[in-house]
N, C-alpha and C positions, 0 to 999 in steps of 0.2 A: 504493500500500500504506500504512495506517497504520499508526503506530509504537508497539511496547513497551517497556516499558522495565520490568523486577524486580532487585533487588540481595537478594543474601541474604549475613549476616555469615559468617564467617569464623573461627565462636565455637566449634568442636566439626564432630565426624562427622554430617553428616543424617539423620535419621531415615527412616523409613518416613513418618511421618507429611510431613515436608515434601518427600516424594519425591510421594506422592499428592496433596497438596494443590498441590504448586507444579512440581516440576522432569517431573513425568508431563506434564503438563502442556502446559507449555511445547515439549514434542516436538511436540507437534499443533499449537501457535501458530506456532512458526518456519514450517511452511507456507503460510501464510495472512497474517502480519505481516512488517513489517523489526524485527523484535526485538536489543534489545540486553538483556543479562545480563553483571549485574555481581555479584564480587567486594567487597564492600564491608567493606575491613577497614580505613577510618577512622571507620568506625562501632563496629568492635568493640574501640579503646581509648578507647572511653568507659566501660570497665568493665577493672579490673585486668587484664594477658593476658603471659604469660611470651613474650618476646620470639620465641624458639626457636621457643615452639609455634607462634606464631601465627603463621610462616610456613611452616614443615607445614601447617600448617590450610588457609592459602590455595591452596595447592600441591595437596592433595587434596581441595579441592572444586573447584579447577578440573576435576581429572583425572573427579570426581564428574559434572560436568555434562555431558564431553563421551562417557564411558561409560553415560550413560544414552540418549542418543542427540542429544544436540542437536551439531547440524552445521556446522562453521565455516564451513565455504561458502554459506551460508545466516542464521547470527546471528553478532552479533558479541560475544564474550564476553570480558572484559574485568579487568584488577584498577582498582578506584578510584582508590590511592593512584599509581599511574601517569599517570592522568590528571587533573594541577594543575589545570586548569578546577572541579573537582569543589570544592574548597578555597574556590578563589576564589570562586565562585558561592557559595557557602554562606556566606562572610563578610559580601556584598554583600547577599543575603538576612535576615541576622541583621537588617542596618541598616533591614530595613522591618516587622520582626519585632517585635509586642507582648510583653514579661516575662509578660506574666498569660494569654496564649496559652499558652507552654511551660510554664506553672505547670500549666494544667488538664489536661496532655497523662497519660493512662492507663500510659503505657510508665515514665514519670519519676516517677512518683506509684508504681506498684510497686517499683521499683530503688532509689528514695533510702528506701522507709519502712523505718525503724530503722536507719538508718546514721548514725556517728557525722559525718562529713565527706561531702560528694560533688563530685564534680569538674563545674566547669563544662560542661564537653563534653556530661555526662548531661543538662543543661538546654538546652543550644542545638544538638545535633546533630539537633531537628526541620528548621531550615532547610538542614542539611546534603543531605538528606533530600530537602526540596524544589527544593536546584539539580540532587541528581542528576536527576530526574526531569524538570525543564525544560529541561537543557543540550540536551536530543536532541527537540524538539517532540515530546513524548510524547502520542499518545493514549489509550492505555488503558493501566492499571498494575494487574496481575493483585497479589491479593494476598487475606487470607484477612480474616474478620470483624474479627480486632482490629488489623487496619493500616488499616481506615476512617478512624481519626480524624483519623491522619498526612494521608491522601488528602486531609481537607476542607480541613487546615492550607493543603495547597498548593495546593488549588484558589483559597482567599481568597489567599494572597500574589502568586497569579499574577496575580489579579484586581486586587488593590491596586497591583502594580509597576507592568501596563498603564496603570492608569488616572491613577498618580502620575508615572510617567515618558514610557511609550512601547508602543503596543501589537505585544509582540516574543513573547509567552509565548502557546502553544494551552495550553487550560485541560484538561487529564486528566480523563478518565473513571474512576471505581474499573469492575475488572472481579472479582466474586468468584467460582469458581467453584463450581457449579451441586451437583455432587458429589465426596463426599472432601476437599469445603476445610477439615474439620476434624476430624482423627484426633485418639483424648482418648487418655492414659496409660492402660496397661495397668496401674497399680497404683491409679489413681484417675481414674475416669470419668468423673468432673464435672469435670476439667480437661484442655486441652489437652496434647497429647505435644510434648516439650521436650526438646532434647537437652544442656538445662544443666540437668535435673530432677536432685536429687543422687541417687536413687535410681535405680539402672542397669539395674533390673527394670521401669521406668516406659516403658521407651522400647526398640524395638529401629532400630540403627544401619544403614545400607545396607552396612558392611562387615563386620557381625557374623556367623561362623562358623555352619553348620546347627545345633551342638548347642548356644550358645548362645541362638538364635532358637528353638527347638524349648523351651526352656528356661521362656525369659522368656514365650513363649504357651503355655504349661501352668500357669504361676505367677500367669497376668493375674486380677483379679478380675473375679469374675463374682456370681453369688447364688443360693442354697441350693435355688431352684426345679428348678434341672437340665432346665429345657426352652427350644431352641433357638426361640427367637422374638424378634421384633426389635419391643420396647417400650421406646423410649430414653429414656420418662419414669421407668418403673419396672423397665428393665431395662438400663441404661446401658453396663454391661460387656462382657456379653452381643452387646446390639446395636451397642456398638463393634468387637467380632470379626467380626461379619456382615456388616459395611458392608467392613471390609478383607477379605474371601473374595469378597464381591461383586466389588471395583474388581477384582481380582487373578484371577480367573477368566472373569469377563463375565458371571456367572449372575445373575439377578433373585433379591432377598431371597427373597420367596416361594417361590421352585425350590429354594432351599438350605434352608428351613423345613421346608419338604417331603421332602427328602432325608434329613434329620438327624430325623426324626417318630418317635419314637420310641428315639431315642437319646440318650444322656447328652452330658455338655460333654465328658469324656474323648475321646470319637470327634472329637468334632466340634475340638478344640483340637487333634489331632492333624495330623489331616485338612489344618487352617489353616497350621499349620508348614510340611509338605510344600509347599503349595501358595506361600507367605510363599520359602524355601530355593530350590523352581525356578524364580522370578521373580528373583529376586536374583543367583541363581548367573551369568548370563550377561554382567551390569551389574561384580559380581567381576571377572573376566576382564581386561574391559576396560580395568578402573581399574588391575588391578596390570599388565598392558603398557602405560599410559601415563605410572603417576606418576614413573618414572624417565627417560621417555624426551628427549630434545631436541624430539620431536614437539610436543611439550606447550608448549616456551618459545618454540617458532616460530607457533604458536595465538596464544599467549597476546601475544605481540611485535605481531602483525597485528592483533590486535583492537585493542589499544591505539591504535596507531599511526591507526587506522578512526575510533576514539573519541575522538582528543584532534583529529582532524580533523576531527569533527562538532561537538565541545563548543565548542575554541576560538570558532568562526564565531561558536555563540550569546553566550558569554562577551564578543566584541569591543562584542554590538550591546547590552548589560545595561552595557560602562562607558561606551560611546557613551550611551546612555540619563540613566545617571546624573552624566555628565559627569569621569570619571573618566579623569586620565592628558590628555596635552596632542593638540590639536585637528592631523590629517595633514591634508596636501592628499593 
């Protein structure tokens, strides 16, 4: 079986958008891969985070991932800051790591523009990045168009460490998926949906209430044509609605163009809600019988424990590599 490996932060509730894009997903990969899914919440204090929350946060995306159906008997799901290897490897990584590489990086170039101060973490947590992802021989790392660039970061470092120390690292494949890798805001269709958008109309959340959801897809933009057609050059909004009725029913655009033929957005925006609320409603359930439960710390304990046994190994053979730490018999 080849191996994956995704981490998602620990920054906020998931949206819809990164449920289709990535954790839908990832149900149909644990099948077919040895996947590992991580927690990655020493990525998320590279940016301010009120201590409290942000282990709620990690607590309910854990309960998030295993309520959407991914199976501990099957992937190993994991918090980061659990497993020190993560750390280390990232530090070790920094050491082979050019300034003017995390200078060009697209993620650090939006988050520092117009800030007074920024913490160094925002500029080197690309190699943090990169040990997650080589601690477990990863072959493919499912991720959506704008985590490309991270993907090449660590393809070259993996390539540079083999070739400068010891050939220990398989070199990652990006996998992007094919459909759904990119749900835009409901209040702005030229960007992606973001669950740090400050606007709360922008995004709807995988624990958000029917009458909220019902809300925020009434209020989504669309344009003044009032006909149901999926033109995502000139119809962005629109065709952003149709592609989530699409994933979320199974229907082909075309069938749901056809269906909607002669009716206003009013129907058809409704219509999406319902359909948005019974997809959700069952994922609900799950999440609030696990976020309290011990169930959840006995998961979460195994994985770890799975992950610092797999990272370690590679971690030994990165200080053997770079001669780090005194020589055993």
């Amino acid at each position: 079986m080849q191996t994956i490996f995704s981490g998602i932060q620990p920054s906020g509730t998931i949206t819809l958008g990164n449920y289709i894009g990535a954790l839908k997903q990832f149900v149909e990969l644990q099948d077919e891969y040895n996947c590992y899914f991580c927690i990655v919440d020493q990525h998320a204090i590279t940016v301010p985070q009120d201590p409290t929350q942000l282990r709620k946060n990690i607590r309910s995306l854990a309960a998030l991932y295993l309520a959407v159906g991914i199976n501990p008997e099957k992937a190993t799901l994991f918090i980061q800051s659990e497993v020190p290897a993560h750390a280390q490897a990232g530090w070790m990584l920094q050491c082979v790591t050019y300034i003017g590489e995390l200078e060009r990086m697209t993620q650090f170039k939006d988050k520092s523009a117009g800030k007074d101060a920024v913490v160094a973490g925002l500029l080197t947590y690309p190699p943090l990045m990169v040990g997650d992802i080589l601690l477990y021989s990863t072959n493919l790392v499912p991720v959506g168009e704008d985590q490309k660039q991270h993907l090449e970061l660590t393809r070259d470092l993996a390539e540079r460490f083999n070739k400068k120390y010891n050939d220990i690292f398989t070199i990652p494949e990006v996998r992007i998926p094919k459909e759904g890798a990119r749900v835009m805001s409901l209040q702005d269709p030229l960007k992606k949906m973001s669950k740090s958008d400050p606007n709360q109309k922008a995004f709807i959340s995988l624990l958000d209430g029917p009458k909220q959801i019902e809300k925020k897809i009434k209020s989504a933009v669309t344009d003044s044509e009032g006909i149901v057609k999926y033109d995502k050059e000139n119809k962005p909004g629109i065709s952003n609605l149709l592609s989530i009725y699409s994933i979320f029913t199974g229907k082909s655009i075309s069938d749901i163009e056809n269906e909607y033929e002669g009716k206003g957005y009013g129907d058809f925006k409704g219509d999406l809600a319902t359909v948005v609320v019974e997809a959700l409603e069952p994922i609900q359930k799950k999440y609030y019988e696990l976020i309290d439960s011990p169930e959840l710390d006995a998961i979460l304990d195994r994985g770890a424990e799975k992950a610092n046994a797999v990272a370690n190994k590679m971690l030994k053979k990165m200080e053997r590599a770079m001669g780090l730490g005194r020589k055993r018999k």
